[in-house]
N, C-alpha and C positions, 0 to 999 in steps of 0.2 A: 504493500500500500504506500510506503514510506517511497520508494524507490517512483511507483507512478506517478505523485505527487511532485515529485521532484523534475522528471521528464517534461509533465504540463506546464510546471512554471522555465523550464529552459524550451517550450516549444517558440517561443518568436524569436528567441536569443538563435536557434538553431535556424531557424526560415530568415533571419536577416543573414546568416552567413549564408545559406543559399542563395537567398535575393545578391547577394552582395555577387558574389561568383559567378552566378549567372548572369549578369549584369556585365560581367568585366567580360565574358565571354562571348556575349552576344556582342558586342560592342566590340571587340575584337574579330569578330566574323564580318560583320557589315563595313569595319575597317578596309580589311585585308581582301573583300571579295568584290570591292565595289569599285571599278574604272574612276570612277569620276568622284571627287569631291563634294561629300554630303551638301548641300544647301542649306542656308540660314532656316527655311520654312519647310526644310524635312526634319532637321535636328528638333526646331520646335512641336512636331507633331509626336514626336519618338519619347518627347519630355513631357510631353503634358499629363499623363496620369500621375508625374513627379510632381510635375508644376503642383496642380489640386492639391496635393497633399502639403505642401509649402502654405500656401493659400490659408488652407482647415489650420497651420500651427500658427498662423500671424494672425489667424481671427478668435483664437484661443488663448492666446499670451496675453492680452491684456486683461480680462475678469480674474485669470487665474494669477497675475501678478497680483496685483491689486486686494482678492480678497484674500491671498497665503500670507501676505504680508500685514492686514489688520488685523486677520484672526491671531496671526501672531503675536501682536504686539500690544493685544491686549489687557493682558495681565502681566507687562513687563514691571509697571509701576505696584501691582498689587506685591509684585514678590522683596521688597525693602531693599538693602545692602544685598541679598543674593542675586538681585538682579543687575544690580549696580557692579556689581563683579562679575558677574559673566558679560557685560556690555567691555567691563576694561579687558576681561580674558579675548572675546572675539575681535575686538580691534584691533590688540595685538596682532593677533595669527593674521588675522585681515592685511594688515601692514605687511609684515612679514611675507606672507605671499605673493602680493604685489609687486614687492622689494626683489624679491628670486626671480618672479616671471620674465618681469623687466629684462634682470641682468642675463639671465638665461636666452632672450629672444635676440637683445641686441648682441650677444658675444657670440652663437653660434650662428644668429640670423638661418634659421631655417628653411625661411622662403627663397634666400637669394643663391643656394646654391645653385649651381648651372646657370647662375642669372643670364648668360651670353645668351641662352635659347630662348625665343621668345614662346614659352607656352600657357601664358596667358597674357592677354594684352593689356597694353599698360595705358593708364588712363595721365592726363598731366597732372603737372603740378600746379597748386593752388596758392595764390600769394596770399600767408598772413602773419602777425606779428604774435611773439607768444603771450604778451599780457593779454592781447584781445581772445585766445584761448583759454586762460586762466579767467577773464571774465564771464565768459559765456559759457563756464562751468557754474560756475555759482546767477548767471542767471537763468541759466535750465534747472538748479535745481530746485528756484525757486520762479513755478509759472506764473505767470499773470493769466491765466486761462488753461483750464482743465482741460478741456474739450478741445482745444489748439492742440494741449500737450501728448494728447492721444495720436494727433496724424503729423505735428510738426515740433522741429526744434529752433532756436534761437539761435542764430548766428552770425558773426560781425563778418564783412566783405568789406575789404578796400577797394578800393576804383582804381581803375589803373589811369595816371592823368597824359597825356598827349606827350607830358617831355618826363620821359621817360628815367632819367636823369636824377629825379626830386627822390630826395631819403621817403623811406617806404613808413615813418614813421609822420609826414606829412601829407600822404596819401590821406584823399574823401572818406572821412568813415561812413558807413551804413550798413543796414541788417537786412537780412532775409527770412523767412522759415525752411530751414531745410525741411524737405521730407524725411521722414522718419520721426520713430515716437520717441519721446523723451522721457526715454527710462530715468533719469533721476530726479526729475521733477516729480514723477510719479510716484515713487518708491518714495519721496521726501516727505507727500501728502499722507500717502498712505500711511507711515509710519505715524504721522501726528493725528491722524485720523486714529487708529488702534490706540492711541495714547490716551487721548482726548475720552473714547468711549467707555475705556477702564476706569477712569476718573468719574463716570458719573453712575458709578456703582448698579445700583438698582435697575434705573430708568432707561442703561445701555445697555442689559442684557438681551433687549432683543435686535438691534442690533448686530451685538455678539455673535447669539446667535446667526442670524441672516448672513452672515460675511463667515460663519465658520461652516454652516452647509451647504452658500458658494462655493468656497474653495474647495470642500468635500466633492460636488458636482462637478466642479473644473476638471480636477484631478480623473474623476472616473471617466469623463467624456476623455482629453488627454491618453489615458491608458487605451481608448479605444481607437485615438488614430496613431497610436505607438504599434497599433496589431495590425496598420496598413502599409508600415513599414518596408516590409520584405518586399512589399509589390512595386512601390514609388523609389526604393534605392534602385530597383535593378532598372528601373527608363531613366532614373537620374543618372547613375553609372557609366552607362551605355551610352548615353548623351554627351556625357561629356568627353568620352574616350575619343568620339567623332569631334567632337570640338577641338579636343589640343593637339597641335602638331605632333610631339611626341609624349607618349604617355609611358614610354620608361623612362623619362626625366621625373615624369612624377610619381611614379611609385620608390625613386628615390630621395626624391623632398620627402617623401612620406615615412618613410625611412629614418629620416635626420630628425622631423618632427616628433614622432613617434620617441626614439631618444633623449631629445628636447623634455618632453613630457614626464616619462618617465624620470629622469633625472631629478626635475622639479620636486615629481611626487614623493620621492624616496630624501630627497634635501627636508622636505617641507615636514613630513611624515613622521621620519624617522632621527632627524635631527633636530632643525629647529623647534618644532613645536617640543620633542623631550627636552630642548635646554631651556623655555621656558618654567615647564612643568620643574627641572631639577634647583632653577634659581631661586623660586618660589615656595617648596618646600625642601629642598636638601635632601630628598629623597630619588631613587633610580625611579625615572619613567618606566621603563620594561618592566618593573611587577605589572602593573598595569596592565601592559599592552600583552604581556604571557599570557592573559586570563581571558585576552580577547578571542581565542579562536572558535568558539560559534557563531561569535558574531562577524567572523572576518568570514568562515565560510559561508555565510548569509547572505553578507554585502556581494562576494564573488556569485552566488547562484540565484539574486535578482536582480543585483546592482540597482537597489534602490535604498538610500537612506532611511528611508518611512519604513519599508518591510522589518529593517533591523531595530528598531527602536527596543520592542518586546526583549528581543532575543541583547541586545545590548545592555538592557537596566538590569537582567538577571546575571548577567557575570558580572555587575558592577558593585552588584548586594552580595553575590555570593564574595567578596571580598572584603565586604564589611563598610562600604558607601551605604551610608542610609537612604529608603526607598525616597525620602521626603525633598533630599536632593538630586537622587536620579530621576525623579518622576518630572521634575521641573527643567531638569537640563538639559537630560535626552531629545525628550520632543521638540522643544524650543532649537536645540542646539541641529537637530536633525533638515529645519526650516532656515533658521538662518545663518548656520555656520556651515558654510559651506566652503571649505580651505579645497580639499581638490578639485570639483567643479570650478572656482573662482579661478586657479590655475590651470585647467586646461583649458579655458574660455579666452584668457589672456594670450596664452601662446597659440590656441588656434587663431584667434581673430588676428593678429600681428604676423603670423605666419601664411594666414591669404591673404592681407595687406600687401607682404612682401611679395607674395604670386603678382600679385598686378603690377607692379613694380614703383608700387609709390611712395614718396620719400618722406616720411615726417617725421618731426623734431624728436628731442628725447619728451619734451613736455606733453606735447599731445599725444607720444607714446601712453606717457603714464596716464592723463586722462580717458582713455580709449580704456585703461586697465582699470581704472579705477568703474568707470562704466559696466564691465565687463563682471566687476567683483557684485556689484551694487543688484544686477540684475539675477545674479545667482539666488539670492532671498528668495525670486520668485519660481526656483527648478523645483521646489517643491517636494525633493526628492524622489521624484519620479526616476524609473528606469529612461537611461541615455536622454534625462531632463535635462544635460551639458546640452548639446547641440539644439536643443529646440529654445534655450537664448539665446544661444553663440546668430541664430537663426535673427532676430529681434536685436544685436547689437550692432552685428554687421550690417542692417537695414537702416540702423541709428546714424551712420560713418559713411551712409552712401559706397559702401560696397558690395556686391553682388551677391544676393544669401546663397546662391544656385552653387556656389562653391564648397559650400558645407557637404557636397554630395561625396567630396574626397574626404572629407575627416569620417564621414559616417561610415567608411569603408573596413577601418579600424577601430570606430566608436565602439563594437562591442566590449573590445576588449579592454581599452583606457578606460571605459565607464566603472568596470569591477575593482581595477584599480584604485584612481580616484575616491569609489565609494569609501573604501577599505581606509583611505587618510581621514575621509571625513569621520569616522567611527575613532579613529585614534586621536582626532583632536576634540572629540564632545565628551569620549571617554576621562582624556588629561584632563579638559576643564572640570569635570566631577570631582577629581581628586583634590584639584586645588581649591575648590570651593571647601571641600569638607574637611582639607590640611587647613586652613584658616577660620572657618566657622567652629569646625568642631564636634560638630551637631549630635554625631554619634556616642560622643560621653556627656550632653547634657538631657537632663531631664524630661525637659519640654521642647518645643518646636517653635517657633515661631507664629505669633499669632496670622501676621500676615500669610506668611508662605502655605500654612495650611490652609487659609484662603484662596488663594491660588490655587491646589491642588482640588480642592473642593470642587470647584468651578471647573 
């Protein structure tokens, strides 16, 4: 029974690596067997069952950003000082990941190997100055209109004046809306929205309610165009393999990324976040993370943060973490701690940036990453929920989401991965929490916190 069980939950994990193969093989036949050079308006026919399913995940991202992140943030203020330290515990990691993704993308630069071959084409460059990036981060993330903020972003445009000649910091200023949503405006609302409703105790639990069996709804609808998967990789695939001039250039960018990735995760995972956790209490991370292995075999056989919660809180008790802070940190931590999604979102998004071959600062580097972290709050911990942002970031940057069809080729596998970080940094924070609360040699609980768990 145990064994069928297990089969039905890897049955789409198994049909995406068929869709995937088949995909690359079909697209390899219609390559290699076809006189003539696909045409722009056959490639699009070939892609459009892909397309749809692109379409169904950008008309899903947003209710399901939106209500993962209130329902979350709910009861942040009900839970006192515990909450106020897991907000410093995840910002760290948050930081910290950022900080690696960065140096990692810009050191090995994985998009630009073989940059001499043109296999994806390259769009220009755009003139702007980086304080006017650094502004129009903080004015996306705070909109002057909702409803804007869902189809457009904010963004300053110099003019280019007739004498060419004039310092670029006396150039016309003016704005546009770029297309694409602006994820952190949104995520900025939402969050003081789930603040705001916590606060008014009584009167906002319906509310509460309402925005926590959205995103229950989100998430189930989601799961069900994650099971159309197999069918839309393998004409996205296929599609593209006709697109790029050569496609073993890119299965060794894929290669480099792949490496890229891993690296990260194994940095992020296994080091940094343990020398937090060892600064903190003077104590070896590894008891910890020794104790984790059903819940790493978990994260590897559905690769979804939310599956593991259960199976996480009980190797966390059986070490003697009291339930009253794993019941708070787990779930929470599950939603918005998101350390390996946020890093493999960073290095994908800058790694198909680098596919097109375009050039941007280290600043707008880190903003794109810091975008890229921000958006993760709403993967929800869905299975391979990395790429159905990465999908909604890249659309943010005006870059091409139809690219994500090469990350998804290997997505089954970085997703298990990933999951597996995220489980070892919500795990650390538990420790740290209860190395400095205590809670397990005091008497009582906290009035607040069992409030929160109540609820």
């Amino acid at each position: 029974m145990k064994v069928t069980k297990i089969l039905l939950k890897q049955k789409i994990i198994l049909k995406t690596i068929l869709g995937v193969c088949a995909g690359i093989i079909l697209g390899s036949i219609l390559k290699s067997f076809t006189a003539q050079p696909w045409s722009e308006r056959s490639i699009m026919y070939l892609k459009f069952p892909g397309e749809l399913f692109m379409r169904l995940v950008n008309c899903l991202i947003l209710p399901l950003l939106i209500s993962t992140i209130v329902s979350a943030t709910c009861n942040l203020n009900k839970s006192g000082k515990i909450g106020l330290m897991v907000l410093y515990y995840y910002t760290t990691t948050t930081i910290l990941g950022i900080t690696l993704s960065v140096i990692l993308v810009q050191t090995i630069k994985p998009g630009e190997i073989l940059k001499n071959q043109n296999i994806v084409s390259e769009n220009s460059t755009q003139h702007f100055m980086t304080v006017d990036t650094i502004l129009d981060l903080f004015r996306n993330l705070i909109p002057d209109n909702l409803v804007n903020a869902c189809l457009n972003q904010y963004q300053t445009v110099l003019e280019i004046p007739e004498n060419k000649s004039v310092p670029l910091a006396e150039w016309q200023i003016d704005h546009r809306n770029a297309p694409g949503t602006n994820v952190l405006g949104l995520v900025f609302f939402s969050i003081m929205l789930g603040l705001a409703i916590g606060k008014t105790d009584e009167k906002g639990e319906p509310l509460k309610h309402f925005f926590h069996s959205l995103s229950e709804a989100m998430i189930k609808i989601m799961n069900w165009a994650i099971m159309i998967v197999p069918v839309s990789v393998l004409f996205l695939i296929s599609a593209k393999i006709l697109e790029v001039n050569d496609f073993g250039s890119i299965i060794q960018r894929l290669g480099v990324y792949m490496l890229t990735v891993f690296s990260g995760l194994i940095i992020q995972g296994f080091i940094l976040i343990p020398c937090v956790y060892f600064m903190c209490t003077r104590q070896s991370p590894y008891k910890i993370v020794s104790k984790l292995g059903p819940a790493f075999a978990t994260a590897f056989g559905t690769s979804s943060s939310t599956a593991t919660v259960p199976i996480t809180i009980a190797c966390l008790e059986s070490i003697g973490i009291p339930s009253k802070i794993t019941k708070f940190i787990v779930p929470i931590g599950a939603t918005i701690n998101m350390d390996g999604i946020a890093l493999y979102e960073n290095i994908g998004a800058i790694f198909i940036i680098q596919l097109h071959g375009l050039q941007y600062s280290l600043f707008r580097i880190i903003i794109i990453s810091i975008t890229c972290t921000v958006s993760c709050i709403g993967a929800a911990g869905l299975p391979s929920g990395g790429y159905v942002m990465l999908i909604m970031v890249l659309n943010s940057v005006g870059v091409p989401a139809e690219d994500v069809s090469l990350i998804i080729a290997v997505d089954w596998f970085v997703d298990r991965i990933r999951t597996t970080i995220n489980i070892i940094a919500d795990a650390l924070g538990a420790g740290i929490i209860n190395h400095y609360y205590n809670l397990s040699k005091e008497p009582s609980v906290p009035e607040e916190l069992e409030l929160c768990n109540s609820n």
